[in-house]
N, C-alpha and C positions, 0 to 999 in steps of 0.2 A: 504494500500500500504506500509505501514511505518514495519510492521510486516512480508511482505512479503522479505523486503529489509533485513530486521536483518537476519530473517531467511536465506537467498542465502550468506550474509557476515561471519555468524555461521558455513553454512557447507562450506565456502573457508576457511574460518581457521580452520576447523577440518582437510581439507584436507592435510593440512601444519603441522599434527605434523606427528611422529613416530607410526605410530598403526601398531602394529604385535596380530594378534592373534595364539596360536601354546595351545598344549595340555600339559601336564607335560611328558608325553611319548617321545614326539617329540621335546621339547625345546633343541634349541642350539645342535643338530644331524642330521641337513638339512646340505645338498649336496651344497647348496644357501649360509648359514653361512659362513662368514666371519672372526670374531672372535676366537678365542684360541678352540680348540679342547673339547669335552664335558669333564668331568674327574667322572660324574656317569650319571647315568640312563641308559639307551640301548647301546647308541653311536651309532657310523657310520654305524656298521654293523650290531647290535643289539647283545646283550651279555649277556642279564638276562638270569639267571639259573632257576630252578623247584624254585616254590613257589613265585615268584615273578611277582606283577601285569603287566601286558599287554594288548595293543588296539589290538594289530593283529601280526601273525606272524613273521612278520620281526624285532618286539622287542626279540625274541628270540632267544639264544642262536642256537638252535636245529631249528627252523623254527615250533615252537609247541605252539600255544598260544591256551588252552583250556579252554570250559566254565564248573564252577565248582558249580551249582546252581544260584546264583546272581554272582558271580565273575569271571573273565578273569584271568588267569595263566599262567604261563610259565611250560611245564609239558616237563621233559628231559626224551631220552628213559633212561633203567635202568632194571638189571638183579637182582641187591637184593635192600635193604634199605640202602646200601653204597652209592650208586648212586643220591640217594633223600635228602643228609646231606646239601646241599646249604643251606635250611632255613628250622626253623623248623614246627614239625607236619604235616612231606611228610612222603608217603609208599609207595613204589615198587610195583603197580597193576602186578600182574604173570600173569594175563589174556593178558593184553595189554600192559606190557613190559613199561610201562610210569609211573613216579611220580605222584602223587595222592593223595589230604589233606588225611590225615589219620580221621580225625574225622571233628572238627569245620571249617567249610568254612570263609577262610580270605587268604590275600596274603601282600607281604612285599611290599611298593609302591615303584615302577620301582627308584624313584629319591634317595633312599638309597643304593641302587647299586653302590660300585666306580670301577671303571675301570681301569683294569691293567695299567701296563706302556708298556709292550713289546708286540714288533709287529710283523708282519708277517713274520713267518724263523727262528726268537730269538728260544735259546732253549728254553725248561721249565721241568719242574719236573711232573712226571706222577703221580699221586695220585692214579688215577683209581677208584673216587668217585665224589661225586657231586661238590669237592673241586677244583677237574682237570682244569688247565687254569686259576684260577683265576688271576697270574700274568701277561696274555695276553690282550691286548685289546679286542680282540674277542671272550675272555671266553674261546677259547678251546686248549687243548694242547693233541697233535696227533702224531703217527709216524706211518708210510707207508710204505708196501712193507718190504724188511726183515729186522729180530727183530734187526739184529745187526742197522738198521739206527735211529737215533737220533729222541726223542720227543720234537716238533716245534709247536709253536704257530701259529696258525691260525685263520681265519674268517668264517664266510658265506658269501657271494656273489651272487651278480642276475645280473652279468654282465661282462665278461671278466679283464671292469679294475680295477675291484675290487680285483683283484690278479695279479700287479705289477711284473716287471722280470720274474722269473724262476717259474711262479703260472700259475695254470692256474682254473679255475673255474669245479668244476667236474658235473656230472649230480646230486648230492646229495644238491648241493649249497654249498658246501665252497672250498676254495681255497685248494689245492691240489700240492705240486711240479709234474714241468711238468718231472719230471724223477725219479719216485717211488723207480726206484733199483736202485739208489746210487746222497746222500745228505748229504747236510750236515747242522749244525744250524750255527746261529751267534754267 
């Protein structure tokens, strides 16, 4: 009886601390947090570029988390090996338009990722390579509609208020101004 007792008073006082369990993926980038804003790994809306580790979709940037023999990736689409310079020893698959280890299977772990500072609307600098958005929180930097309109940071999104004000969430998953032909950035 005396064993049975330690035991019931053991798990009341386990029940009384702090236990989170989360993945490295997912630390401190729940909807639920409290706490100060993530400042690397996926973030809120997930933002890892090609070559960088992934549990699933939503850690990426692109909505592209593929498996690369033993490994999960983030694999951005892409038209040459410009596209693929995020991390190294990516290649430009021509077949499937997606980044792609070039030879040794490994990926850069999601929690080396830091995370822009600018948000949704800020301007940004087009690169037009796997670099594009890196000063965004959401990793990507876009313009829409005609060339004269401004390159803006944006997100992905799986839910309308994922894209605040003048956004609006498009059929592709990210946020989108709700008036293409004519914007402006912050």
């Amino acid at each position: 009886m005396d064993v049975m007792r330690a035991f019931c008073l053991l798990l009341a006082l386990g029940a009384c601390g702090d236990f989170k369990t989360s993945t490295p993926a997912d630390a401190g980038n729940t909807a639920a947090d409290t706490g100060p804003p993530a400042t690397s790994g996926p973030g809120q809306f997930g933002a890892l570029p090609s070559g960088y580790c992934c549990a699933t979709n939503a850690d990426c940037r692109y909505r592209n988390c593929k498996t690369f023999g033993p490994i999960k990736m983030c694999s951005d689409p892409c038209d040459s090996n410009d596209g693929c310079n995020s991390a190294p020893g990516l290649t430009c698959n021509n077949g499937n338009m997606a980044c792609e280890p070039a030879t040794a299977l490994g990926c850069v772990p999601a929690a080396q990722w830091q995370l822009g500072t600018k948000q949704l609307g800020d301007c940004c600098v087009a690169t037009h390579d796997g670099h594009a958005g890196q000063e965004c929180v959401g990793n990507r930097c876009v313009a829409f509609g005609p060339v004269s309109n401004p390159y803006i940071c944006t997100n992905a999104c799986s839910k309308p208020s994922d894209c605040p004000g003048a956004y609006m969430c498009s059929i592709d998953q990210f946020c989108v101004p709700s008036n293409t032909t004519s914007y402006t950035c912050k």
